[in-house]
C-alpha positions in Angstrom: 143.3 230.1 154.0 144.1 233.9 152.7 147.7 234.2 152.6 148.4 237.9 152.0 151.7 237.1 150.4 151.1 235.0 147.9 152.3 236.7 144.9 155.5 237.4 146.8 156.0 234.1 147.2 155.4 233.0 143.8 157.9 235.3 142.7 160.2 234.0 145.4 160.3 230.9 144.3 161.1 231.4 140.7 164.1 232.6 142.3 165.1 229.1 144.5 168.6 227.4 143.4 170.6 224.7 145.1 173.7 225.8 147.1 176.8 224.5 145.2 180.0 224.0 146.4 181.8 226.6 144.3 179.0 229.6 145.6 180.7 232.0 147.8 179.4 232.1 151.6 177.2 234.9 150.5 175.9 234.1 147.8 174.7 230.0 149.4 173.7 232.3 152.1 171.5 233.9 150.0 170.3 231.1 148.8 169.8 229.7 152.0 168.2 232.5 153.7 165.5 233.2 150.3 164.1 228.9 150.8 163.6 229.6 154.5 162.2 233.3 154.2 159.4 231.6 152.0 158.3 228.9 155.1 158.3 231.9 157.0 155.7 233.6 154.5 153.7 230.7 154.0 153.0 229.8 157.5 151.9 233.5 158.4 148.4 233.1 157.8 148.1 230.2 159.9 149.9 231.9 162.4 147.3 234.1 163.2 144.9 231.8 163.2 145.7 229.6 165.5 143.7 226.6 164.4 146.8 224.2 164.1 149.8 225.2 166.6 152.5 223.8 163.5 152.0 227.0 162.0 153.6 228.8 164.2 155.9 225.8 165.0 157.2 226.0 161.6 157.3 230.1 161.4 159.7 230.2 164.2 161.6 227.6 163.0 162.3 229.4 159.4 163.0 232.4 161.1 165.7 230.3 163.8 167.1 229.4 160.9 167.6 232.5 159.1 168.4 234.0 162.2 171.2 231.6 162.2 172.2 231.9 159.0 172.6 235.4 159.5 175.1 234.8 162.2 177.0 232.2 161.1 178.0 234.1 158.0 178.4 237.2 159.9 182.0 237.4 158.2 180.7 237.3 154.6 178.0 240.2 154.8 178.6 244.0 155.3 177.7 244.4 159.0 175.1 247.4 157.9 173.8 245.4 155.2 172.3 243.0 157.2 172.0 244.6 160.8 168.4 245.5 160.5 167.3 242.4 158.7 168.6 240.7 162.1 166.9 242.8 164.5 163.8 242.3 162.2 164.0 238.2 162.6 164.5 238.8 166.6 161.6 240.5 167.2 159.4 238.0 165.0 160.8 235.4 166.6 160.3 236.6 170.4 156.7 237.1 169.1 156.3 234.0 168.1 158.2 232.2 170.6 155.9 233.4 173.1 153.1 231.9 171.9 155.1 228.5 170.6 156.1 228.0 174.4 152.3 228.1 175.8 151.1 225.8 172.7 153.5 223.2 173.9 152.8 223.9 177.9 149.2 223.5 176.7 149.1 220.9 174.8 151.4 219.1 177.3 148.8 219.1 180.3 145.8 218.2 178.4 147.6 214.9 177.6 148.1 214.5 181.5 145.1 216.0 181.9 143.3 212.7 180.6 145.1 210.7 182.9 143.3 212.6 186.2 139.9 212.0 187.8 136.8 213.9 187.3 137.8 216.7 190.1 141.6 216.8 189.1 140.7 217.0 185.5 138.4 219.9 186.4 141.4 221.6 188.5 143.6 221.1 185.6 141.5 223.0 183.0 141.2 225.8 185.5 144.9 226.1 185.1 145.0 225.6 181.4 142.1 228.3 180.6 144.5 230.9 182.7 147.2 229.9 180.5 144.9 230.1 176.7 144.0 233.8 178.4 147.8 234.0 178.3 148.6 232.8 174.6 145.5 234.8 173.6 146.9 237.6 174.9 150.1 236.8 172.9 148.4 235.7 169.8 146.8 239.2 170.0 150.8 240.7 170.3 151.8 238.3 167.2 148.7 239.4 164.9 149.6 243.3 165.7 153.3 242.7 165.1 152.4 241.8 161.7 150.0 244.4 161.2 152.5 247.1 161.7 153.9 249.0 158.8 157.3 248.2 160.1 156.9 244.7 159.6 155.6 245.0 155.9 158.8 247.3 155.7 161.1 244.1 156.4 158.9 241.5 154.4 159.5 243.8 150.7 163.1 245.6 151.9 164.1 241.8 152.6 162.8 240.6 149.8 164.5 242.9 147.6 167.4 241.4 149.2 167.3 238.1 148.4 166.0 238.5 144.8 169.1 240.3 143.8 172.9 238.4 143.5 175.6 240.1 145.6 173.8 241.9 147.3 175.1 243.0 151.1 178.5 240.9 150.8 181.9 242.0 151.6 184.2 242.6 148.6 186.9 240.2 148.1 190.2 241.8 148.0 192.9 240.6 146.1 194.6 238.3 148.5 194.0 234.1 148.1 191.9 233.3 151.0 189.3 230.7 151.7 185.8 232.3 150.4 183.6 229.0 148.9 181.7 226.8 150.0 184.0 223.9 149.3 186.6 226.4 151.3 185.0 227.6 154.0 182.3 224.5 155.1 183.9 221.9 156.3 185.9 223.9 158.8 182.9 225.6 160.3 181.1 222.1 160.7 184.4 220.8 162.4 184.6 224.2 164.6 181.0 223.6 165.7 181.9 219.8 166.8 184.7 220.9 168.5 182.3 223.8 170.6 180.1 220.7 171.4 182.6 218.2 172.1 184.4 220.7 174.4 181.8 219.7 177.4 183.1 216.2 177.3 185.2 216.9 180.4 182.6 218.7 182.2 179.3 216.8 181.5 179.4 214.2 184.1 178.4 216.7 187.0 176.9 219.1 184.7 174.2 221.6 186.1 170.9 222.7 184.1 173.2 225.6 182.6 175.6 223.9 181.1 173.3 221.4 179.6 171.3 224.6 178.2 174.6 226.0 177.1 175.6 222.3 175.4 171.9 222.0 173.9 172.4 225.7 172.2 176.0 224.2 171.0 174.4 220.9 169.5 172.0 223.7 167.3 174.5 225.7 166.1 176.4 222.4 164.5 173.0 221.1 163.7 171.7 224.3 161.4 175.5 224.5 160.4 175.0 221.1 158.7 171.2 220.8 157.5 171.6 224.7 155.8 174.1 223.1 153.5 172.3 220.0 152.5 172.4 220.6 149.2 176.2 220.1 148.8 177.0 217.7 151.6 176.9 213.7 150.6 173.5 211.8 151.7 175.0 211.0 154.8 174.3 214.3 156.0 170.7 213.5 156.9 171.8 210.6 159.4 174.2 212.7 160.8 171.9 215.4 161.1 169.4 212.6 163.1 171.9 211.9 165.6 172.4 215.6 166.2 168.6 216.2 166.9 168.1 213.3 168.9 170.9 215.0 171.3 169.2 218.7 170.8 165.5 217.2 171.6 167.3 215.3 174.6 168.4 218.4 176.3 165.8 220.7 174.6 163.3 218.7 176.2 165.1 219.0 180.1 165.5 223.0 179.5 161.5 223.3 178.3 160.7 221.4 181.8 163.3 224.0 183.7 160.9 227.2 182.1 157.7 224.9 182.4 158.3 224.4 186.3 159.2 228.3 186.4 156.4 229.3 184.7 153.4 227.7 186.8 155.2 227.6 189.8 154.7 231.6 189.5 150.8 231.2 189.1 150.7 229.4 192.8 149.1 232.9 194.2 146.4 232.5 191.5 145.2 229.2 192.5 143.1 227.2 195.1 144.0 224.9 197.3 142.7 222.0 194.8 144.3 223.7 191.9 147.5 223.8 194.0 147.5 220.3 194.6 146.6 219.2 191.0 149.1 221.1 189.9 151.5 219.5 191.8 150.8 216.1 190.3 152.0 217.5 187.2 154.9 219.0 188.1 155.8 216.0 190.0 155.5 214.3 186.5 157.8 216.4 184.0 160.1 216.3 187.3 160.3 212.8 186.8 160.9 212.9 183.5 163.6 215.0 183.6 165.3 213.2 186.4 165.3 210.5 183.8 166.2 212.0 180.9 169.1 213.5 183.1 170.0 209.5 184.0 170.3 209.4 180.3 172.7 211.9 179.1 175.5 210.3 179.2 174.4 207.4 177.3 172.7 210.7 175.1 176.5 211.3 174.6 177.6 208.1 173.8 175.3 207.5 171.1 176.6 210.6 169.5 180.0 210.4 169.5 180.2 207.1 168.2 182.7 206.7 165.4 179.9 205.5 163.2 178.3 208.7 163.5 181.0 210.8 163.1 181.8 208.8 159.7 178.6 210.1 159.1 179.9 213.7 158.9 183.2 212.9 157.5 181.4 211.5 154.8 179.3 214.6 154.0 182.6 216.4 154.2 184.0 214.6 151.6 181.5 215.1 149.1 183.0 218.7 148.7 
């Protein structure tokens, strides 16, 4: 597969180093942001091809992340340094999110779809070929996005960026204040509990919003803890475990919310056997989420077990 960037990449990663503890925020941002800019280059190609949907799983993933990055160290970078770099990352990512969400819509009703009779199955595909017209269509935005000058613009400006030390962070004055990694980590990963473990009180008669709001709060402490894995004690990657489990949980609840949305909008398109196929599978993810809600609270209590939350004090310690 022709990656177009692949002496860019080479030359990015003769550049990769471990985050260590004493590394200002920037700089282990840096450092951070230059591993996951590469798994955004190398999954480009594939991207726009289309052949497997993990390439643009993992695109949008390394572009989350840096996305993240970016705003969690918001602090340690000159706002105009890195301003454009973010709106950059947002439009890549609503690119590729598009097309992301109908892969997994797609994928998810052919696997029902083998569960149908002859004339359901053949209802079902009607509904699926609509939707590849739709991912088609955003495939064809995606491939166009990258073709644009202004994209080649952010791939060498950002790259320029990376490759040099110090580049974009605030100046430290001369007043004692918390700056490394050893300083600064182990109260952002304790801030970010804290945001999750603030829906404790409310979770028992929680709506689909708060759960959205609680799965976005389990992914900021989860990208706060695996960006620093280099630094944080093996523990870390168990911790990290229980955290997804919890994100996937609720991620999974929210992507039946937008799924149920989204073809309940294509009802004018469809006949009166398409209709009624269709709602065999929506009565399906319905009842999957109604279990998955059921579970939530046993979700919770998994997590906060003391034994996982050794698991991050643990981590902590290894600063």
């Amino acid at each position: 597969m022709l990656n177009l960037h692949d002496d860019l990449i080479a030359q990015l990663k003769d550049h990769r180093e471990p985050v260590h503890p004493e590394d200002t925020m920037a700089e282990a941002g840096r450092k951070v942001l230059l591993v996951e800019f590469i798994h955004m280059l190398e999954n480009e190609a594939g991207s726009r091809l289309g052949e497997d949907i993990e390439y643009v799983h993992d695109m949008r993933v390394a572009t989350r992340r840096m996305r993240t990055t970016l705003r969690l160290l918001e602090p340690y970078y000159k706002p105009k340094a890195v301003r454009a770099y973010r709106r950059s990352l947002r439009k890549i990512a609503r690119a590729l999110g598009a097309v992301r969400d109908l892969d997994v819509l797609i994928d998810d009703m052919t696997k029902f779809k083998a569960t149908l009779d002859p004339a359901q199955q053949e209802d079902l595909q009607a509904i699926i070929t609509m939707l590849d017209g739709e991912r088609t269509a955003a495939r064809h935005d995606l491939n166009r996005l990258f073709d644009k000058s202004e994209y080649q613009r952010f791939i060498d400006d950002f790259a320029r960026f990376l490759l040099k030390t110090g580049t974009g962070a605030r100046p430290l004055d001369g007043d004692v204040h918390p700056y490394q990694v050893r300083h600064v980590l182990p109260v952002l990963l304790y801030s970010h509990l804290a945001a999750v473990r603030a829906y404790d009180d409310v979770l028992s008669e929680a709506d689909d919003t708060v759960l959205h709001a609680l799965r976005i709060e389990f992914k900021q402490l989860r990208y706060a803890a695996s960006l620093f894995e280099d630094v944080l004690g093996n523990s870390v990657k168990d911790y990290i475990k229980s955290i997804k489990a919890a994100q996937d949980h609720l991620g999974r609840m929210q992507d039946i919310t937008m799924t149920e949305t989204k073809l309940t909008s294509l009802a004018p398109l469809l006949s009166a056997g398409q209709l009624e196929t269709l709602g065999l599978y929506l009565d399906h993810i319905r009842a999957e989420r109604d279990t998955l809600r059921q579970q939530v609270t046993e979700m919770w209590r998994q997590f906060n077990r003391r034994t996982v939350q050794r698991h991050l004090a643990s981590a902590v310690v290894a600063l």
